[in-house]
C-alpha positions in Angstrom: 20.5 21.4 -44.3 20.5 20.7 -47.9 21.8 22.6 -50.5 19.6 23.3 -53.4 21.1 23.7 -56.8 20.4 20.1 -57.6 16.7 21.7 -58.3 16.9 22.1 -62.6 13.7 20.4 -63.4 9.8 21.4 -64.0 8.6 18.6 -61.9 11.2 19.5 -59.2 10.4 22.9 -58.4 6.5 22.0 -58.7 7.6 19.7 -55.6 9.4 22.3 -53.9 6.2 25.0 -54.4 3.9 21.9 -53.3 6.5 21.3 -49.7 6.1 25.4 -49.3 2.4 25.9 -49.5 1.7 22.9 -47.8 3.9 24.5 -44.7 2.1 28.0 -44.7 -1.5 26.5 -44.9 -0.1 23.9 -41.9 1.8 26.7 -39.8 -0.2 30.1 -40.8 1.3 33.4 -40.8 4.4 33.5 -38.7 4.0 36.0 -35.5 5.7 39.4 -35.4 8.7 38.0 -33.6 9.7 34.9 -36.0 9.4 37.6 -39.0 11.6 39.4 -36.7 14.1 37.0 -35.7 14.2 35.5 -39.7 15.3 38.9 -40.5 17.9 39.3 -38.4 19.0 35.8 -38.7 19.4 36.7 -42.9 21.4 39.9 -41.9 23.6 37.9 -39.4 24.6 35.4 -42.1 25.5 37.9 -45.0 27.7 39.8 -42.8 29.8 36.7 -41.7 30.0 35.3 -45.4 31.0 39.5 -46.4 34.6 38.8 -47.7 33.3 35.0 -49.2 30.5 37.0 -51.1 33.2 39.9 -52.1 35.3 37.2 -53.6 32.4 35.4 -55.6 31.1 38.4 -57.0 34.9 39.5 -57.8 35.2 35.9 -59.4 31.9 36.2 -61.5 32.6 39.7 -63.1 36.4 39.3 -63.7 37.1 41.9 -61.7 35.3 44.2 -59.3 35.9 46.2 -56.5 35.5 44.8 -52.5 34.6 48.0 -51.7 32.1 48.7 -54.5 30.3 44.8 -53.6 30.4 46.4 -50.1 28.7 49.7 -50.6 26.5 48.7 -53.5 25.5 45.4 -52.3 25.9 44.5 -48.6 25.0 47.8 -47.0 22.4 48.6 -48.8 20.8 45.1 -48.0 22.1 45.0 -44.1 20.3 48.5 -43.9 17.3 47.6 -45.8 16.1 44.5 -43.5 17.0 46.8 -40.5 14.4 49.2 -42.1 12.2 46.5 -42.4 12.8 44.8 -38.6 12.0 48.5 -37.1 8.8 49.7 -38.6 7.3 45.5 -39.2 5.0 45.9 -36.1 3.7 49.1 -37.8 3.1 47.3 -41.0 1.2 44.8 -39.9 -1.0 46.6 -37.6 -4.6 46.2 -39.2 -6.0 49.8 -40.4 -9.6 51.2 -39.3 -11.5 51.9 -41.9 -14.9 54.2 -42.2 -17.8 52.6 -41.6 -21.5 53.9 -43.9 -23.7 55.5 -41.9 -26.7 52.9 -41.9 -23.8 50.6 -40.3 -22.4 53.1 -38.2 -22.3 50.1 -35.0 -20.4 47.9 -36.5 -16.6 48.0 -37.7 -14.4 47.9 -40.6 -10.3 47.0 -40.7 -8.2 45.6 -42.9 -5.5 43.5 -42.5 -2.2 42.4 -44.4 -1.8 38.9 -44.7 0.6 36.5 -46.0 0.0 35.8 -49.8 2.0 32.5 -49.7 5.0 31.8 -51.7 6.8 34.0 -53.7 8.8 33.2 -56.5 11.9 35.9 -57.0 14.1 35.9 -60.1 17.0 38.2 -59.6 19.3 39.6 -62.3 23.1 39.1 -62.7 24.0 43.1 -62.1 23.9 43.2 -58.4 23.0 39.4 -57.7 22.9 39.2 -53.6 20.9 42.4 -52.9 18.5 42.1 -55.8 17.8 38.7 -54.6 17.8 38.8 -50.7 16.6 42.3 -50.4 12.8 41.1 -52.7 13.6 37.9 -50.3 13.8 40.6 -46.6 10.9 42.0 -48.1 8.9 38.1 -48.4 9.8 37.8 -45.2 8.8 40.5 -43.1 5.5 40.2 -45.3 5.3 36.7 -43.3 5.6 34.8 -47.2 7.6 31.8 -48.0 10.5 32.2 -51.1 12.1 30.6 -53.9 14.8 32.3 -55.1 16.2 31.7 -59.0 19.4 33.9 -59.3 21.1 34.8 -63.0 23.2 32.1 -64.3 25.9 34.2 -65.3 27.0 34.7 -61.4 27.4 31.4 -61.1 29.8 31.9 -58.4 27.1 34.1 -55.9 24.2 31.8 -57.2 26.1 28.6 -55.8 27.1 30.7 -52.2 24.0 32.1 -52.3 22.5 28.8 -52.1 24.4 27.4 -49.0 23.8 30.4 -47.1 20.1 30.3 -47.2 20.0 26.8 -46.7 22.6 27.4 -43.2 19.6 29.9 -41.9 15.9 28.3 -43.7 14.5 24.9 -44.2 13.8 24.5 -47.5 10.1 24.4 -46.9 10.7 28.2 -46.2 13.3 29.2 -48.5 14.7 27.7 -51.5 17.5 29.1 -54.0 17.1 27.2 -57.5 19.5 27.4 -60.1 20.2 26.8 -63.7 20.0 28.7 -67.1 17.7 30.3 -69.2 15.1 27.2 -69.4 15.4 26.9 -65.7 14.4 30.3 -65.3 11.0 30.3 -67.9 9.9 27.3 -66.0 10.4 29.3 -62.8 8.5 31.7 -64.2 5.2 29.9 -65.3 4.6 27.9 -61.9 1.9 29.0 -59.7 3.3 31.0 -57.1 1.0 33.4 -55.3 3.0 36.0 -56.4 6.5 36.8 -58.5 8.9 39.2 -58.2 11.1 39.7 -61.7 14.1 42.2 -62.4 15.8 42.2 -65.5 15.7 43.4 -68.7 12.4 44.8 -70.5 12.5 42.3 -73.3 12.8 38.9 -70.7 9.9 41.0 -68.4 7.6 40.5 -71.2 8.2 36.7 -71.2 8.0 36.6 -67.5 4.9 38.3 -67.4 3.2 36.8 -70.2 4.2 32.8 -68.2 2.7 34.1 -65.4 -0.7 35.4 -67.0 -1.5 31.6 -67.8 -2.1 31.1 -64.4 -2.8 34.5 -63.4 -0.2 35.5 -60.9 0.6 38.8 -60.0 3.9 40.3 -60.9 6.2 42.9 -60.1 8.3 43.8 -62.7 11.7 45.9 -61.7 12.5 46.3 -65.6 15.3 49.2 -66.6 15.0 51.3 -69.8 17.0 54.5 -70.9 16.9 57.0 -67.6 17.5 60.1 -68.5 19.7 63.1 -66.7 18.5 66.5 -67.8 21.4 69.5 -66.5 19.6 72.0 -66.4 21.3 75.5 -68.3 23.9 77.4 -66.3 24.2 74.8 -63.7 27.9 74.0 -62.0 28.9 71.7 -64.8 31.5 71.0 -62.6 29.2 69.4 -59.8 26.6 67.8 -62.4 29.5 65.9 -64.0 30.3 64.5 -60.6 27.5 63.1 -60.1 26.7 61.8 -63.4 30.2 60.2 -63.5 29.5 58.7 -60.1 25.7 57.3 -61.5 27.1 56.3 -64.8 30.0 54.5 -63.8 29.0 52.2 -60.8 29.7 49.4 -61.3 30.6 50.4 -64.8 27.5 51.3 -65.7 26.0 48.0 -65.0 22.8 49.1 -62.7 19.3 49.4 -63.7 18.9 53.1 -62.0 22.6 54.5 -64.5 21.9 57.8 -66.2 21.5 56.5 -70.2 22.0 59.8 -71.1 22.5 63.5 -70.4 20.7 66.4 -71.9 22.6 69.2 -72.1 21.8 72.8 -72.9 23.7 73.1 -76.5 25.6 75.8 -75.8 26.9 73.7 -72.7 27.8 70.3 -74.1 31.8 71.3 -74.4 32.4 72.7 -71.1 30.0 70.1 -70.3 32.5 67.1 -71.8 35.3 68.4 -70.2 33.8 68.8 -67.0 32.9 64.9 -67.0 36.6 64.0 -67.8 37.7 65.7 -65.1 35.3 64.0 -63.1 35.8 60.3 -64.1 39.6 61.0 -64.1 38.9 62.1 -60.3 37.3 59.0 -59.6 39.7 56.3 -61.7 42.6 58.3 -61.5 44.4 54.8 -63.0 41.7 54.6 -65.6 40.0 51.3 -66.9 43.3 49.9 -65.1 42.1 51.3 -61.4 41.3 48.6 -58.5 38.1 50.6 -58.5 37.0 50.0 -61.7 34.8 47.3 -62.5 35.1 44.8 -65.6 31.5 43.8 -67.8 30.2 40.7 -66.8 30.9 38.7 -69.6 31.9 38.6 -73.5 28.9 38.6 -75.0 27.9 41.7 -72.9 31.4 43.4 -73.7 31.2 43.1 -77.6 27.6 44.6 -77.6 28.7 47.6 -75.9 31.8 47.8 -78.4 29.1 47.2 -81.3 26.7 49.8 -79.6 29.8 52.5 -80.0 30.8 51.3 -83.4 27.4 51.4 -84.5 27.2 55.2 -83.3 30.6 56.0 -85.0 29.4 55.1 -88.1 26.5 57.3 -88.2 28.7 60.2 -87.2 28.6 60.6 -83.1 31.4 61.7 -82.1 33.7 58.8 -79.7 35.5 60.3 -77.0 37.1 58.3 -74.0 37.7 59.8 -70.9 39.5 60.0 -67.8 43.0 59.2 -69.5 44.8 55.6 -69.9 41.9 54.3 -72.4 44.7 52.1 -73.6 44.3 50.5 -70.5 41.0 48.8 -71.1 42.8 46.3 -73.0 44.8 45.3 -70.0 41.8 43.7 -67.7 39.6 41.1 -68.7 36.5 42.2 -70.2 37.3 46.2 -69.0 35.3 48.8 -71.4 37.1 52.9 -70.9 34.7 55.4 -69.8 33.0 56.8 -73.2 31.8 59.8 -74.4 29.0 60.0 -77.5 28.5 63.1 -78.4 26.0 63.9 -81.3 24.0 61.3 -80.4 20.6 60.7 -83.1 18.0 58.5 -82.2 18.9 56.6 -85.3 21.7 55.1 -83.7 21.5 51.8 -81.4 22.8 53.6 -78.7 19.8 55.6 -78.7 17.7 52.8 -79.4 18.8 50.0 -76.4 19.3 50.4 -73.2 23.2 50.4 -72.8 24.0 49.0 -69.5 27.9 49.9 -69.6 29.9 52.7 -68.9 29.1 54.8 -72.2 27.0 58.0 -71.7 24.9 59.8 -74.7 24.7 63.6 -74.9 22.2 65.2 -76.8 21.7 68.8 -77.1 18.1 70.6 -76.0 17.2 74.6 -76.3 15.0 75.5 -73.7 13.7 72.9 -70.9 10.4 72.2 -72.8 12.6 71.2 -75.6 14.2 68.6 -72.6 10.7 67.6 -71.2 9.3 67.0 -75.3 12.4 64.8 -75.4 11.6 62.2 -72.2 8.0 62.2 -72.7 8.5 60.8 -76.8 9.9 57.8 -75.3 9.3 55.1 -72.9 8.4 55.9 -69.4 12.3 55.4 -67.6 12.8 53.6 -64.4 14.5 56.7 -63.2 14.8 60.4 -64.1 17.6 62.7 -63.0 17.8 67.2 -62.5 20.5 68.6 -62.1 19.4 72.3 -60.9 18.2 75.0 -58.8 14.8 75.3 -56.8 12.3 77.0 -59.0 10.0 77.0 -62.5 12.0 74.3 -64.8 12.6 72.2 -61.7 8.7 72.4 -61.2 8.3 71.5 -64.8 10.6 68.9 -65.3 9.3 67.0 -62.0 5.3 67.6 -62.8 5.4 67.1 -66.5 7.8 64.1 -66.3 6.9 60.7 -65.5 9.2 58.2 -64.5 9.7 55.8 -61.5 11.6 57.6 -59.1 13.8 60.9 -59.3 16.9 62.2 -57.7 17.5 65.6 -57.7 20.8 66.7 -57.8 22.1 63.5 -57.5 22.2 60.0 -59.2 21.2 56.6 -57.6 20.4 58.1 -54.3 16.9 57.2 -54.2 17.6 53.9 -54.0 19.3 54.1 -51.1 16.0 55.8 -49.2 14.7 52.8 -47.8 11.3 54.2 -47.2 10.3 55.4 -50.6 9.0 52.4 -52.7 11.0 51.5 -55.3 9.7 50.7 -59.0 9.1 51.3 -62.6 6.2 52.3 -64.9 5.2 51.4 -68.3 8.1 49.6 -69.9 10.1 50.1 -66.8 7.7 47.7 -65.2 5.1 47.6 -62.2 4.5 47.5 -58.8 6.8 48.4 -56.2 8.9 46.8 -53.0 11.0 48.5 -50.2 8.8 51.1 -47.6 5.6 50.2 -46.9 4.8 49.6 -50.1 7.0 46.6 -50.7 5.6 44.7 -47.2 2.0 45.1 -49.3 2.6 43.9 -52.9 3.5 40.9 -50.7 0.7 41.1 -48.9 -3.3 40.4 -49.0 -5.4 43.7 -47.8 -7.9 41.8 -46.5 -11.2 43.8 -45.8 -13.0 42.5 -42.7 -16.6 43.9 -41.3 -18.1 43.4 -38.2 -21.8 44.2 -37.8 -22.8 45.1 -34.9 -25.7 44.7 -32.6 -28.0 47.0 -34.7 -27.5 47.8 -38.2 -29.3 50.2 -40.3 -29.2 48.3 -43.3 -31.8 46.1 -42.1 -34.5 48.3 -42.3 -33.8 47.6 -46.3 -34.7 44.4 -46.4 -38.0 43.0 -48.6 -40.4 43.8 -48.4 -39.9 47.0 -49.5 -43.1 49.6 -48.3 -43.1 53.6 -47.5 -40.3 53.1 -44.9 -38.1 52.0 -47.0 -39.4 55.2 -49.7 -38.4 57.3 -46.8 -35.0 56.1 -45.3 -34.1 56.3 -49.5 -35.0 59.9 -49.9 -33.2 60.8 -46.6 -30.2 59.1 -47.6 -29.8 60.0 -51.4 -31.9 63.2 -51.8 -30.0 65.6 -49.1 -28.0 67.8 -50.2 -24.0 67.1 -49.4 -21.2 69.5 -50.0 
């Protein structure tokens, strides 16, 4: 089959959109077993191409980790479309619903069908499984795809595009690639529905090229998530974790703790604690095989400007982990950071930072923590870092935020039957669980009346019966 990054114009991808819905209004909704055998077929294919896709993604970054691509990528994915393949027949089983009593012979269902063809426009972070895991999801929902992945992974875009096209005709998947005007011509086409993740500020665009011809969207935007450790906890065990969250990837992932708050008596012991930690986990520094470079120049000096901006305004910089020298070696390599003092006058405080750089900011008391997250924008994610009890309580119930791991960071992610999404200016809607298989979906509502129905007896015209079936129905008392 063809190869599809050839596909750079408007009038081209209206074609390709045209070929797709023309094959799902000729074929209909694919049975349980095609969606079934697609998905495995997908799975099959990633894990032959595994150490082609570890070397693209390698190529497109500068420098990251086969193991990291591994874990943060390909598992992930492979164990998200087996989710998908085992609990499908579930999914699309159609749900009884209640029936009103003056109809109480006939039935009521509804069922999940197909929407169409979805557009998906994956971001440059983690470019295979935020593409083919929105694509699983298309899929199993029994949709039709075309796929737009980041120009700057040029490299996974191009091998991304010959492996979809070795397992779908192009009437059923299509990967499109090109820049920036690619991508907001992508985004205004008519799809029947479109899946975004990226950035807030390019969500906005998305979202406001899809309103003109009123397609539904879900947004996986990002923001500035928020770890609060709560006072007295192991600082030890928190700075694990936080090092872990913040430094994936070097801190290129959606879901990274932005920043810690940390009791103020704490944030010392606290610092050191998270040296300790990132020095466990790079014990080369920004020169470990581990440790991934930023994707590209532009990206590097922001983060550099981001710190410098912070410096100025009198944070105080602190690198961590040892052999910060060393981030001059490696292309495009940024040394674990620490900014403490951090005011919200300062950029940091201001963007989301997307890099390995973590915030700490200083709170007295857990309301003081909560008052803190709720004065900004809702964040993608939220992260505790203590015991069972009140503040827990608190900070979960008072919070909002898309998703939350306690104790942890990232893991919920990695829960493939909790839906995944943001809120507010973290986005909307959701995908993976159930929940992804029905944004993808049409809940169609069916009725079937019966032989005798109820409602007829309220038909014109309209005489003392009808007086009396009203005044049974609305004038007796319910609990």
């Amino acid at each position: 089959m063809d190869t599809t990054d050839t596909i750079r114009t408007a009038g081209r991808l209206e074609d390709i959109l045209a070929l797709q819905r023309a094959a799902f209004l000729r074929d209909g909704p694919p049975a349980l077993d095609r969606r079934r055998a697609d998905l495995k077929a997908l799975r099959a294919a990633v894990l032959a191409r595994r150490s082609e896709i570890e070397n693209a993604l390698n190529a497109d970054f500068g420098h990251r980790s086969r193991h990291e691509t591994a874990i943060m990528e390909i598992f992930p994915l492979a164990a998200g479309i087996d989710y998908l393949r085992r609990n499908l027949r579930r999914f699309m089983r159609p749900s009884r619903r209640h029936v009103a009593l003056t109809m109480r012979f006939g039935r009521a269902r509804v069922e999940y069908q197909p929407l169409g063809v979805i557009g998906i426009m994956a971001p440059w972070n983690y470019p295979l499984q935020l593409a083919l895991m929105p694509l699983a999801t298309a899929i199993a929902a029994g949709n039709r795809a075309m796929v737009k992945p980041s120009e700057f992974t040029p490299a996974t875009g191009e091998l991304m595009s010959r492996l979809l096209a070795d397992v779908f005709p192009r009437e059923q998947v299509t990967v499109v690639t090109g820049d920036a005007e690619v991508g907001a011509a992508f985004s205004a086409l008519p799809f029947d529905h479109l899946l975004f993740t990226g950035s807030t500020p390019v969500g906005r665009k998305v979202m406001r090229a899809a309103s003109d011809n009123l397609v539904p969207v879900t947004l996986e935007l990002g923001g500035k998530s928020p770890v609060i450790v709560a006072k007295g906890h192991p600082l030890d065990h928190a700075a694990a974790g936080i090092a872990y969250g913040k430094l994936a990837n070097a801190g290129q992932t959606c879901i990274a703790p932005d920043y810690a708050l940390v009791d103020e008596g704490e944030i010392d012991a606290f610092a050191a604690a998270f040296d300790k930690a990132v020095a466990a986990l790079y014990p080369e520094g920004p020169a470990s095989p581990d440790y991934t470079a930023i994707i590209n120049d532009h990206h590097h000096a922001r983060l550099s400007a981001l710190i410098a901006d912070a410096r100025e305004k009198g944070a105080q910089i602190r690198t961590v982990g040892g052999n910060a020298e060393q981030a001059a070696g490696p292309a495009r390599t940024l040394a674990p950071t620490l900014v403490l003092n951090a005011t919200d006058d300062m950029r940091i405080m201001q963007e989301e930072i997307f890099g390995p750089v973590l915030p700490v900011v200083g709170y007295r008391g857990i309301d003081a923590a909560i008052g803190y997250v709720n004065a900004r924008a809702r964040p993608l994610a939220l992260y505790y870092f203590g015991p069972d009890g009140e503040d827990r309580t608190k900070v979960l119930t008072r919070t909002t935020s898309g998703n939350v791991t306690v104790n942890g960071t990232l893991l919920h992610i990695a829960q493939d039957d909790l839906p995944f999404g943001g809120i507010g200016a973290s986005g909307m809607g959701a995908y993976h669980g159930i929940e992804g298989f029905r944004s993808m979906s049409h809940a169609k509502g069916i009725f079937e009346q019966g032989r005798w129905s109820g409602a007829a007896l309220l038909r014109p015209p309209f005489g003392a019966l009808t007086d009396r079936i009203l005044d049974m129905v609305l004038l007796r008392q319910r609990d």
